[in-house]
N, C-alpha and C positions, 0 to 999 in steps of 0.2 A: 806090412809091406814096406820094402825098402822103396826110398824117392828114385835112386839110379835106377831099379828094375819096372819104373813106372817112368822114367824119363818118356819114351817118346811120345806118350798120352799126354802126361804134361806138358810137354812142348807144341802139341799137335792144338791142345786145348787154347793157350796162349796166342797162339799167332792164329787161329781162327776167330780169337773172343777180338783180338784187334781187325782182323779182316775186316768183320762183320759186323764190328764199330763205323769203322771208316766208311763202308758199302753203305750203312745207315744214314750216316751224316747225306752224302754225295746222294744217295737216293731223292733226300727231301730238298737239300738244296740245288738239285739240275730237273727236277721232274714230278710234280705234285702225284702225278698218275702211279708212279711207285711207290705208294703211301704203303703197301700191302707189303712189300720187298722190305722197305725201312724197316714195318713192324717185325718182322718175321726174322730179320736182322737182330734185332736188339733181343728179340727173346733168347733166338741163337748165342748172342754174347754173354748173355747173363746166365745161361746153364753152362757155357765152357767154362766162366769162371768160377761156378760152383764146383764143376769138377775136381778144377786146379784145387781147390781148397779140400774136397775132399780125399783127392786120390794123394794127395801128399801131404797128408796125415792119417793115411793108411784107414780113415772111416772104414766098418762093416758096410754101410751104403753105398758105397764108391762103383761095385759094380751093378748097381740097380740104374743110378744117376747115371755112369757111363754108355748104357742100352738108350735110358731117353735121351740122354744128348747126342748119340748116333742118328734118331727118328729124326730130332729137330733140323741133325744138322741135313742128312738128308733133304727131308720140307725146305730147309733153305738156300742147299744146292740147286734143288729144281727151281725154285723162285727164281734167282739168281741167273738161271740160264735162259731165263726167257728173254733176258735182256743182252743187246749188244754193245756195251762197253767194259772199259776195265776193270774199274773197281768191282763189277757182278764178277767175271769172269775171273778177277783174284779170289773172290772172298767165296764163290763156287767150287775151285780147286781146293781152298781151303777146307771149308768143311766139308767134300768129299776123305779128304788126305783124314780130318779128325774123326769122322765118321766110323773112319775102318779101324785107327788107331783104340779110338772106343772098344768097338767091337771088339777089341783083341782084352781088354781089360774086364770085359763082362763077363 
């Protein structure tokens, strides 16, 4: 698989794996009680950016990993929306947007 007919996965992948960095940090440091969101955060980030690694370099795995980082990022869209501020509600658009991008590579 070429990297441009996988661009917008990878792109989708990247700026959620950072959303949902950021969402993690600002979770523990504004709010102990989001302990559950931070976690759920970092897992998110660490399978976006296995993606990135495997969908651009064309892996046979790439659309299995793609399906579960759709599930995760899902789980962490919902998390994310339980709360009212911004960093949830960026890194929630995010992995809705990577979610679907997923989807599309599975």
């Amino acid at each position: 698989m070429a990297v441009t007919a996988n661009q917008a996965c990878l792109d989708a992948c990247a700026e959620c794996q950072a959303a949902c960095e950021a969402c993690a940090y600002n979770c523990c440091v504004n709010d102990a009680k989001m302990a559950d969101c931070a976690r759920l955060c970092l897992d998110c980030a660490a399978i976006c950016a296995a993606c990135v690694t495997l969908v651009s370099r064309g892996s046979r795995w790439a659309a299995q990993l793609c399906q579960l980082c759709a599930e995760i990022c899902d789980a962490c869209a919902a998390e994310c929306d339980k709360y009212d501020n911004d960093h949830c509600r960026a890194c929630a658009a995010s992995c809705r947007r990577c979610a679907q991008e997923c989807r599309a590579m599975a």
